[in-house]
C-alpha positions in Angstrom: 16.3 -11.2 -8.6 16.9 -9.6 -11.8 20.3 -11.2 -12.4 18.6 -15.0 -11.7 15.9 -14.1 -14.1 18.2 -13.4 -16.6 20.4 -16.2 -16.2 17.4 -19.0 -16.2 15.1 -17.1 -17.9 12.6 -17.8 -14.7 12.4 -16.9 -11.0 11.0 -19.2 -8.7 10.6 -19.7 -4.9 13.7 -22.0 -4.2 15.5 -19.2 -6.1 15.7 -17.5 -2.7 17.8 -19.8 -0.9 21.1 -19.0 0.5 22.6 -21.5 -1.7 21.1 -20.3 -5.6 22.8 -16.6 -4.1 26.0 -18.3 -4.0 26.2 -19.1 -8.0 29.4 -17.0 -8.8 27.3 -16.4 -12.3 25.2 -14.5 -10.5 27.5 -11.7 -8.4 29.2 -11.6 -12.2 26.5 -10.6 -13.8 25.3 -8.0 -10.5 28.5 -5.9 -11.9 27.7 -5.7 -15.1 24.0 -4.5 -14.4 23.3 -0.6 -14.4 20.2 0.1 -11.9 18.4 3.2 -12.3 15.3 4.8 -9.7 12.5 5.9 -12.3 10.5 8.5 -10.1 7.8 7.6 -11.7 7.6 3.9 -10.4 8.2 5.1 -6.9 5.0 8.0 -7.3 2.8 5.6 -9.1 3.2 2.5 -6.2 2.5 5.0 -3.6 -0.7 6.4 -5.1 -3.5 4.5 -3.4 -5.5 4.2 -7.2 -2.8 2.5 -8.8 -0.5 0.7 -6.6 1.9 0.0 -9.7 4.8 -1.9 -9.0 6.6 -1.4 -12.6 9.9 -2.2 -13.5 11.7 -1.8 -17.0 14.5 -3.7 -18.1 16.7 -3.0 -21.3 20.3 -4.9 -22.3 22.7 -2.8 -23.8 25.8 -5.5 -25.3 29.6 -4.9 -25.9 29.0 -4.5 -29.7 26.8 -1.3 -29.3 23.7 -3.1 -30.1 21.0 -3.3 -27.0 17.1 -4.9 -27.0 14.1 -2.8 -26.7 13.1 -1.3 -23.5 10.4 -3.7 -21.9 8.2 -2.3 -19.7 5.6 -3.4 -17.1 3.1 -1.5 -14.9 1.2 -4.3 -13.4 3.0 -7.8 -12.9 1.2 -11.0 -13.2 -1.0 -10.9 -9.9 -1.6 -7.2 -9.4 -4.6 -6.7 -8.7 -5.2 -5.1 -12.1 -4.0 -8.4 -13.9 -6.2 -11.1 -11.8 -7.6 -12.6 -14.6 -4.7 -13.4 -16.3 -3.2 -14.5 -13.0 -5.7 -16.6 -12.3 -5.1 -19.5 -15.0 -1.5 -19.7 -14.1 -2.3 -20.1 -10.3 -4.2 -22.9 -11.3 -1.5 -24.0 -12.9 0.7 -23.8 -10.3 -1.6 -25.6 -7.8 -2.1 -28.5 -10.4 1.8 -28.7 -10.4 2.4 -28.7 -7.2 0.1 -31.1 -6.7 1.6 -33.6 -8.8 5.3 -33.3 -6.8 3.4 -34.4 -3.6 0.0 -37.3 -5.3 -1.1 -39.6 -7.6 -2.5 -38.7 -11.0 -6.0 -40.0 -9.1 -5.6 -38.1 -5.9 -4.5 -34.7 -8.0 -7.8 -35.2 -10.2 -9.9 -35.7 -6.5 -8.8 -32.4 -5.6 -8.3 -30.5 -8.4 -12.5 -31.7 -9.4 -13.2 -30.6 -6.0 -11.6 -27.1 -6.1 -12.5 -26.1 -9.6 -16.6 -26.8 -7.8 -17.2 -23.8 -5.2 -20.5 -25.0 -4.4 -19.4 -28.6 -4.0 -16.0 -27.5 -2.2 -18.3 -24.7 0.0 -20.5 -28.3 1.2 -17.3 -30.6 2.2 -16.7 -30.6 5.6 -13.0 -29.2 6.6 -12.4 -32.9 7.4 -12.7 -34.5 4.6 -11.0 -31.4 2.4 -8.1 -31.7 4.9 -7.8 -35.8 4.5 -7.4 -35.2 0.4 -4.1 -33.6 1.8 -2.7 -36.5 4.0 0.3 -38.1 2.6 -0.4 -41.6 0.7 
């Protein structure tokens, strides 16, 4: 995961199928990388009050030089982040909308889902039809 991320710059779903593992680019850059346990990760994901799920990453290049140390606790749809998860899950619905319906059919359901009262009052039905294939 960490390897894919830093060749695209992104990690996405089809990113774990058999075939994106077989990019030679990838098992390359798996022996260069260095990975280290930090106790402290492991201590903080099993305490019931944080459920952290942290990772660091940091570059160190053939010149000597290196990047800073990133760190992060709480990835974008812990619990802890939610509303900053939120807008890009929104996000992600309205694009995945648009690989499957029209401009028109993406607006019926996107007006429909962003309306909890109006969404909570249409019968499974009709919310089910928006999704059949045009």
């Amino acid at each position: 995961m960490t390897a894919i991320g830093l060749l695209k710059g992104d990690l996405v779903a089809e990113d774990y199928e058999d075939d994106v593992a077989e990019d030679p680019m990838i098992d390359k850059l798996r022996e260069k990388m260095i990975i280290e346990e930090d106790d402290r990760y492991t201590k903080e994901y099993l305490e019931s009050d944080k459920r952290s799920i942290a990772n660091a990453i940091q570059i160190f290049f053939k010149d000597g030089t290196f990047t800073d140390k990133i760190e992060v606790e709480y990835p974008i749809g812990h619990r802890r982040r939610r509303e900053q998860g939120i807008p890009l899950l929104i996000e992600k619905f309205e694009r995945n909308l648009a690989t499957q319906f029209s401009e028109s059919r993406c607006s019926d359901i996107n007006s429909l889902c962003s309306d909890q009262s109006k969404l909570e009052s249409t019968a499974v039905n009709e919310f089910m039809n928006l999704f059949v294939m045009e």
